[in-house]
C-alpha positions as CSV (number, residue, x, y, z in Angstrom):
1,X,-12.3,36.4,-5.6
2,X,-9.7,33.3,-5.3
3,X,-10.6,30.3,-5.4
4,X,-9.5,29.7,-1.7
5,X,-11.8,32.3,-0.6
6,X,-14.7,30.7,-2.7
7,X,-13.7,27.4,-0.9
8,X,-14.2,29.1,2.5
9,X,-16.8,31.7,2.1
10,X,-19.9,29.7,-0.1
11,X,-22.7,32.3,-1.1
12,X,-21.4,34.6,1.6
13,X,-21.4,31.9,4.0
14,X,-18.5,30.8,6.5
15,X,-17.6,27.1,5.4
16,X,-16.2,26.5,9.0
17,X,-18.6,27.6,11.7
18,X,-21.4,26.4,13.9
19,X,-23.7,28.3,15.2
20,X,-26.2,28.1,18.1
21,X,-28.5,30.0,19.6
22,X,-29.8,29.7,23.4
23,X,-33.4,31.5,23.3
24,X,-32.3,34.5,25.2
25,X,-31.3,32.1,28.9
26,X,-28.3,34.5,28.9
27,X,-26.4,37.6,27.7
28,X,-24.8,36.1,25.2
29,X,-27.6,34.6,23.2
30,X,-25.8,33.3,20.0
31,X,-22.3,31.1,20.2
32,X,-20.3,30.7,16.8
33,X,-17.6,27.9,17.0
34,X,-14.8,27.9,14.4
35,X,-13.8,24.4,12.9
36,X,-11.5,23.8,10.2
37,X,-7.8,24.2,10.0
38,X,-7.0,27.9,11.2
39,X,-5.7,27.2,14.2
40,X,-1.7,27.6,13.5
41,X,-3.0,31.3,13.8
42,X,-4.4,31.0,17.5
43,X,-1.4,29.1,19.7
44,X,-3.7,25.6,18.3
45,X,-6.5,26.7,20.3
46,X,-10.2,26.5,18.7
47,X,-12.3,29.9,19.1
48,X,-15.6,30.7,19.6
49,X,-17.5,33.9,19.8
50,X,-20.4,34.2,22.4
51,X,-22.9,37.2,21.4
52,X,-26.1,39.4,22.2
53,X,-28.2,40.3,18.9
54,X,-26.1,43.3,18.5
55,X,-22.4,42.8,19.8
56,X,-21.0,45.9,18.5
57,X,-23.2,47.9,20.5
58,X,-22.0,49.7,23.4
59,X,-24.3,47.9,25.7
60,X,-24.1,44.7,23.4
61,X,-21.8,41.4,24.4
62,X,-19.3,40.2,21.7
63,X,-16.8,37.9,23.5
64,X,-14.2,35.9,22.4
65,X,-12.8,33.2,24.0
66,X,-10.9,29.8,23.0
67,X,-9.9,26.3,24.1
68,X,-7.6,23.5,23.9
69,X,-10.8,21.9,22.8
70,X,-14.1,22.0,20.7
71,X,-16.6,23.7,22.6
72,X,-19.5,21.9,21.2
73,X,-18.7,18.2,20.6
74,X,-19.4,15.4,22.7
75,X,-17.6,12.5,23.8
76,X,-16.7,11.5,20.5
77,X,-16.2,14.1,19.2
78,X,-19.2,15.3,17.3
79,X,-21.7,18.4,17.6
80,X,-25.1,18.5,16.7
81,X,-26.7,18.5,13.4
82,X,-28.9,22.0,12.8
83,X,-32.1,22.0,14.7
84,X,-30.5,19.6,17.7
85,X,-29.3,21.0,21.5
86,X,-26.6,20.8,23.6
87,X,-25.3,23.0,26.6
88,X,-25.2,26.0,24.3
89,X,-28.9,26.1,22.7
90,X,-29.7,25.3,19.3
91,X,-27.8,24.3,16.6
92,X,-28.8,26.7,13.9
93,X,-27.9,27.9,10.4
94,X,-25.6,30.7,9.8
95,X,-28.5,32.4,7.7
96,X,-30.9,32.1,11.3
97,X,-28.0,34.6,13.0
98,X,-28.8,38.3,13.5
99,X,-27.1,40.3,10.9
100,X,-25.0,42.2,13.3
101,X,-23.7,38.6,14.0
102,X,-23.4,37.2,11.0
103,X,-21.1,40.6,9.7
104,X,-19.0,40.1,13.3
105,X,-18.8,36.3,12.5
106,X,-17.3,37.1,8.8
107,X,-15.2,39.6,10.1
108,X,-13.6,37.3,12.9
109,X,-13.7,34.0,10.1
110,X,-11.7,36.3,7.7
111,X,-9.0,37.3,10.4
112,X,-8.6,33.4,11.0
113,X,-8.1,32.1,7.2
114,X,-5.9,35.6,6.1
115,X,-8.8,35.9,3.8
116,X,-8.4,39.2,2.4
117,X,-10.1,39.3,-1.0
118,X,-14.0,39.1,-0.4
């Protein structure tokens, strides 16, 4: 593995993510938001993934979408710390995200940083 991708994947975890999760009040349960510097890949638009438990599945939600902003920060700029709300649940750890998640969610993180040696 190079030492990029150690610098952006720790212990199998995304470096540049945020996760949430909004106790079930919708279809797509769990919202990953992608920070960092990947965004000369997207037209300079920050993505985020909105998703059920299982997004892969037929009847499961796994939507992408972006935005000329940060869909989590405030005002100034900043989103929660882990454990805090805003208007998409929960701030929670990558580790809390269903495993179908979490392997969507690398899968997307390594399209983003041309990762493609982990």
């Amino acid at each position: 593995m190079s030492y990029r991708t150690q610098k952006l994947i720790q212990d199998g975890e995304p470096k540049y993510i945020r996760c949430y999760d909004n106790g079930g009040e919708s279809a797509d349960r769990y919202t990953v938001v992608f920070t960092g510097r990947y965004r000369k890949n997207t037209g300079n638009e920050f993505v985020y993934r909105g998703m059920s438990t299982h997004p892969c599945h037929p009847q499961g939600v796994g939507q992408w979408g972006s935005s000329q902003a940060q869909i989590d920060a405030n005002k100034w700029g900043f989103a929660p710390p882990i454990g805090r709300k805003n208007h998409l649940g929960t701030r929670i750890s990558f580790d809390n995200l269903p495993e179908d998640c979490r392997r969507l969610i690398l899968r997307d993180y390594k399209h983003l940083w041309s990762i493609t040696d982990a």
